[in-house]
C-alpha positions as CSV (number, residue, x, y, z in Angstrom):
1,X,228.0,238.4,226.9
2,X,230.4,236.0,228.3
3,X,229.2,233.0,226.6
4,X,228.9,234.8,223.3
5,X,233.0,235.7,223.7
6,X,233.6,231.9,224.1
7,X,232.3,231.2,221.1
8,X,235.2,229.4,218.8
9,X,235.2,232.2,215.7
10,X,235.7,228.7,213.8
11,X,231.6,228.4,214.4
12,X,231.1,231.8,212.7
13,X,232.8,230.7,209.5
14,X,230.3,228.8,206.8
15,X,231.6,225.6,206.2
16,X,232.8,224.6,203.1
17,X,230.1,223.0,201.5
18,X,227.9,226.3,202.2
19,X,230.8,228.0,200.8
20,X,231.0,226.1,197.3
21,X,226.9,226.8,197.4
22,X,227.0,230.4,197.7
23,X,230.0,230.7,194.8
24,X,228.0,228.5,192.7
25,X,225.1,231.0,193.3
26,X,226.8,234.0,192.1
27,X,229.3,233.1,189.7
28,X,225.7,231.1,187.8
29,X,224.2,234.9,188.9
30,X,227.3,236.4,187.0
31,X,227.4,233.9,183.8
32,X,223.1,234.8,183.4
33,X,224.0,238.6,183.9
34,X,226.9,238.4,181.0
35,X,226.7,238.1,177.5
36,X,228.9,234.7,177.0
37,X,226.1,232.5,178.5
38,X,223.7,234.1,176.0
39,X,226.0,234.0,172.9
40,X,226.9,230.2,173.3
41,X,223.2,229.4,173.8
42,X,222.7,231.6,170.6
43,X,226.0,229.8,168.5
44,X,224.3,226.4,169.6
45,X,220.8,227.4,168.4
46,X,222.0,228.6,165.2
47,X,223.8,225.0,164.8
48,X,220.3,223.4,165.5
49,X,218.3,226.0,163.1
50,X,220.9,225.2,160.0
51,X,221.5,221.5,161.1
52,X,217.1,221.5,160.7
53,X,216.7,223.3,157.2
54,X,219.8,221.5,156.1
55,X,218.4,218.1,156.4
56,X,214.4,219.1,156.2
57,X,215.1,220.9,152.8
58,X,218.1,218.2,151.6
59,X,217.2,215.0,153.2
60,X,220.9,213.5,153.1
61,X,221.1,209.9,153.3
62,X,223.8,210.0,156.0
63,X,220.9,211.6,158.1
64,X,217.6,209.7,157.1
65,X,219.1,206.2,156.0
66,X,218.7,205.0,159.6
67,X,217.8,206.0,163.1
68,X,221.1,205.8,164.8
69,X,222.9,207.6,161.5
70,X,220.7,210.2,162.3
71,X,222.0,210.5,166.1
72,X,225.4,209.5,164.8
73,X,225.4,212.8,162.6
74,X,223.4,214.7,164.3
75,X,224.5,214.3,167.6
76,X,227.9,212.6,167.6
77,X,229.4,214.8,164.7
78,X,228.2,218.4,166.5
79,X,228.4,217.7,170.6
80,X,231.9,217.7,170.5
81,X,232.4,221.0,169.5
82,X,229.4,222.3,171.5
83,X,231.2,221.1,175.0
84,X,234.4,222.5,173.5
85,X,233.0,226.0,173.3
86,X,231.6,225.6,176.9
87,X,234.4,224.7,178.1
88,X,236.3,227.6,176.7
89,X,233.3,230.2,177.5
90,X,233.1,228.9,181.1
91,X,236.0,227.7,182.1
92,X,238.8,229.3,180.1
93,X,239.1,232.9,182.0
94,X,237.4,231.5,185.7
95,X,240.2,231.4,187.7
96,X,242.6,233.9,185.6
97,X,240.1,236.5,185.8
98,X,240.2,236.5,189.5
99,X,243.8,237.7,188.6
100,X,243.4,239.4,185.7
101,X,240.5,241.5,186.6
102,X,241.9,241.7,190.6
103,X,238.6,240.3,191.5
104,X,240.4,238.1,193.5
105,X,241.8,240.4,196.1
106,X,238.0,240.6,197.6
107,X,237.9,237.2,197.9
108,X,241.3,235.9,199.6
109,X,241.0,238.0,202.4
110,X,237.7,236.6,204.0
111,X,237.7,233.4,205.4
112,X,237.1,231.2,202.4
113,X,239.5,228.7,201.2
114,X,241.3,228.8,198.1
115,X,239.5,225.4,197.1
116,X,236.1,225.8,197.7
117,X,236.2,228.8,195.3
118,X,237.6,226.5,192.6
119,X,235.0,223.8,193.4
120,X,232.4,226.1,193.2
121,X,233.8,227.8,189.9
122,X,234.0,224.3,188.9
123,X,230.4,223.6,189.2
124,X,228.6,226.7,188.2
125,X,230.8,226.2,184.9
126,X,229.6,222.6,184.9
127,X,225.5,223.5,185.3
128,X,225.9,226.2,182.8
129,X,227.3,224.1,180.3
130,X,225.1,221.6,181.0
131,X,221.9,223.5,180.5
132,X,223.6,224.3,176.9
133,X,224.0,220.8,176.2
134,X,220.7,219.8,177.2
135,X,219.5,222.1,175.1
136,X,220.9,221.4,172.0
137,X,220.4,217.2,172.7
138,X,216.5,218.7,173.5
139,X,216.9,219.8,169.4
140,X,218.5,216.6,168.3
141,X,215.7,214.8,170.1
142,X,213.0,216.9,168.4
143,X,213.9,216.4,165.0
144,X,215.0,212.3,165.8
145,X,211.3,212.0,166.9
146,X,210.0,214.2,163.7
147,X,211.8,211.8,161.6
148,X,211.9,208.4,163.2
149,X,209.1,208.2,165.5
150,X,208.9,208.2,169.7
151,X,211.1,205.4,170.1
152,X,214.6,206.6,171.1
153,X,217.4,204.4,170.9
154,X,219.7,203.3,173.8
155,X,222.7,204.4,172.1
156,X,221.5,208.0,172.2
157,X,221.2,207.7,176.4
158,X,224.8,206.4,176.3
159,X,226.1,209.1,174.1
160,X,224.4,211.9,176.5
161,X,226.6,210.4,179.3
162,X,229.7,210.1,177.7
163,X,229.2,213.7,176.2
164,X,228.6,214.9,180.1
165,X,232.2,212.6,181.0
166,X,233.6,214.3,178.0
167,X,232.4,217.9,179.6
168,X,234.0,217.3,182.9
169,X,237.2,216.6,181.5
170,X,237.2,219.2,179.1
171,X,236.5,222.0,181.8
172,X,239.1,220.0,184.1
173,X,241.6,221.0,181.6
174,X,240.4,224.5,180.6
175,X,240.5,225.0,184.5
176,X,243.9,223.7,184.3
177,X,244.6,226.5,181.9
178,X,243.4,228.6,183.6
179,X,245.3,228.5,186.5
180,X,248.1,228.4,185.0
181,X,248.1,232.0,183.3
182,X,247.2,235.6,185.2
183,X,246.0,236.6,181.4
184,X,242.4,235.8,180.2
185,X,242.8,236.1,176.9
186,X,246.5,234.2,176.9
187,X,244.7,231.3,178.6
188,X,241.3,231.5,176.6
189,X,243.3,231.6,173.2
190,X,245.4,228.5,173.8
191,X,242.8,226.3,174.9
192,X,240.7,227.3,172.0
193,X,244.1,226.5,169.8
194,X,244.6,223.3,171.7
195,X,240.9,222.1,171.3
196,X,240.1,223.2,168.1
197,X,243.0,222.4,166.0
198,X,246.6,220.9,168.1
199,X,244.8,218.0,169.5
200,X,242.7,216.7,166.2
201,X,246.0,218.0,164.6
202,X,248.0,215.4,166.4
203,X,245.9,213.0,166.2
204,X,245.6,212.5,162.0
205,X,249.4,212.9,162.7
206,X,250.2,210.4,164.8
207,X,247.6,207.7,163.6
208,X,247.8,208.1,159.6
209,X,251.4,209.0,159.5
210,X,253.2,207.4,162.4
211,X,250.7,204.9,162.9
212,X,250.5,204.8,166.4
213,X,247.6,204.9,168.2
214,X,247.1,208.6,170.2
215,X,245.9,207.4,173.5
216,X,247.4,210.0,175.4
217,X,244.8,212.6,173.6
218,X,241.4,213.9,175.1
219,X,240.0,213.9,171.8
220,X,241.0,210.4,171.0
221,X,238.9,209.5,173.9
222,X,236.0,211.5,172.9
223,X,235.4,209.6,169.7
224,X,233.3,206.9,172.2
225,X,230.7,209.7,172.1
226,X,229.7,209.1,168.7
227,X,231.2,205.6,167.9
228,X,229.1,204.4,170.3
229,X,225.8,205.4,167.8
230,X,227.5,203.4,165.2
231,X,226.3,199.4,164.7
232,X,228.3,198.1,164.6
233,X,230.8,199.5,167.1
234,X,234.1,200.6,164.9
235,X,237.3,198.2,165.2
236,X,240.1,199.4,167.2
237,X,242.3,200.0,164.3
238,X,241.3,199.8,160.4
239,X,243.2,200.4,157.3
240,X,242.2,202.0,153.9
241,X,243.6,202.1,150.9
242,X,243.3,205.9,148.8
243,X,245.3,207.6,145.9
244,X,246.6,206.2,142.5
245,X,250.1,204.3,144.9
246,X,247.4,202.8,146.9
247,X,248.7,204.4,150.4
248,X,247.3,203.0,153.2
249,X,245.8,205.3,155.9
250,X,245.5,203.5,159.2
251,X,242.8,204.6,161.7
252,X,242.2,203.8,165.4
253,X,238.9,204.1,167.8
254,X,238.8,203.9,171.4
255,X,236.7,201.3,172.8
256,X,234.0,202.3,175.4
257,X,236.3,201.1,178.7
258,X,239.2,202.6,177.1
259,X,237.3,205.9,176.0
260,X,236.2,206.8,179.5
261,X,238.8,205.8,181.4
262,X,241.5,208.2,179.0
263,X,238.1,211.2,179.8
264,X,238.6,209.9,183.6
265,X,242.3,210.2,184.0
266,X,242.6,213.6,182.0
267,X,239.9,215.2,184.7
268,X,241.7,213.6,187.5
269,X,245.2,214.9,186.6
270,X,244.4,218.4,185.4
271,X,242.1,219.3,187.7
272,X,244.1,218.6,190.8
273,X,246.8,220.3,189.2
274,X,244.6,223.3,188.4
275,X,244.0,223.5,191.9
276,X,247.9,223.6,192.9
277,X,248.2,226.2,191.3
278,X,245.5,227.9,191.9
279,X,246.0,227.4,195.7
280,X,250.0,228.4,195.4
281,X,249.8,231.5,192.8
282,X,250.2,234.9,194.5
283,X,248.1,238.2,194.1
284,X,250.8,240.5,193.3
């Protein structure tokens, strides 16, 4: 009995890395029990099942001229907005429904640090989103193969891990978000506004208008995703001509190193930051 009472209660405490396992476990436990894991799976089906009788029945040339239009189209125009819903369905209520919902209050107490529960949010939002992904690249496979033959081209492997890079950064911010508002649905609703329609918004803006080019956007460094199924690879900056004054609409395009490291630095900063906050906000 003596020796047990010398035991440091520091021993008795899981360490941290056991800790992000086990909130990994339940919070993938909580996304398979819930409907949201089960209705982005079904949204991103039902883009593969139209995307298939689209083209089988149609057969667009911007589909079946060549074997990287086909990825460029199929994949490059739709995996965008794929990781953008997971990242709103995972990632946009995880750590403001721990206020929200006062989940949180049976969490803080116990001997787990504020961090490992993010890191664990972090990555069961990461492996759910991921299966998703996979599955709808498993589609764009299928029907590449059904059209083009076995042989896949490099370009396709590339674009799969760019569209992963692109995934971290996207949840990095949503987790951002997340941390920064007590409401789900407040946080939720202006990262689906800020996704979906500011930052492509901004981006037409600030290029075709302004003609600068919008490095400081996520989505501007997202376009490496499907430029980099196009041969060749786009310029950096083009110019059209369109209407009966002949206005000239300038364009831009990331290149590869300049793609990833805009993904990189966006993860970086708005994930630490989500974590500030995260470790400094109050249950009240």
């Amino acid at each position: 009995m003596s020796s047990l009472r010398n035991i440091d209660r520091r021993d008795l405490v899981p360490s941290s890395i056991s800790q992000v396992r086990t909130n990994v476990k339940f919070e993938l436990l909580n996304y398979f029990r819930a409907r949201r894991f089960y209705v982005l799976l079904a949204i991103t089906l039902m883009i593969s099942a139209l995307l298939t009788g689209v083209v089988g029945y149609y057969r667009p040339a911007s589909y079946l001229s060549s074997q990287l239009g086909f990825y460029a189209s199929w994949w490059g125009t739709w995996v965008t907005f794929v990781i953008v819903l997971s990242g709103i369905f995972f990632g946009g209520d995880a750590i403001s429904g721990e206020f929200q919902n006062k989940t949180g209050y049976f969490l803080i107490p116990n001997p787990i640090r504020r961090s490992t529960i993010y890191v664990g949010k972090w990555i069961a939002a990461f492996a759910a989103s991921s299966l998703v992904l996979a599955i709808y690249a498993a589609t764009t496979l299928a029907n590449g193969i059904y059209y083009f033959g076995a042989i896949i081209p490099s370009q396709f492997g590339e674009s799969i891990v760019f569209a992963l890079l692109y995934l971290v950064a996207v949840l990095g911010f949503t987790f951002f978000f997340s941390s920064l508002f007590k409401n789900s649905s407040l946080s939720i609703l202006i990262t689906a506004i800020l996704f979906l329609f500011v930052f492509n918004l901004i981006q037409n803006l600030v290029a075709g208008l302004v003609q600068i080019e919008p490095w400081f956007l996520l989505t501007y460094g997202s376009q490496v995703i499907g430029n980099v199924l196009a041969d060749p690879y786009p310029p950096s900056v083009s110019t059209r001509s369109f209407g009966p004054g002949a206005t000239n609409l300038t364009s831009y395009n990331a290149s590869i190193p300049e793609g990833l490291v805009i993904i990189a630095v966006y993860f970086i900063v708005t994930a630490i930051l989500g974590l500030i906050l995260f470790e400094r906000k109050e249950f009240t």
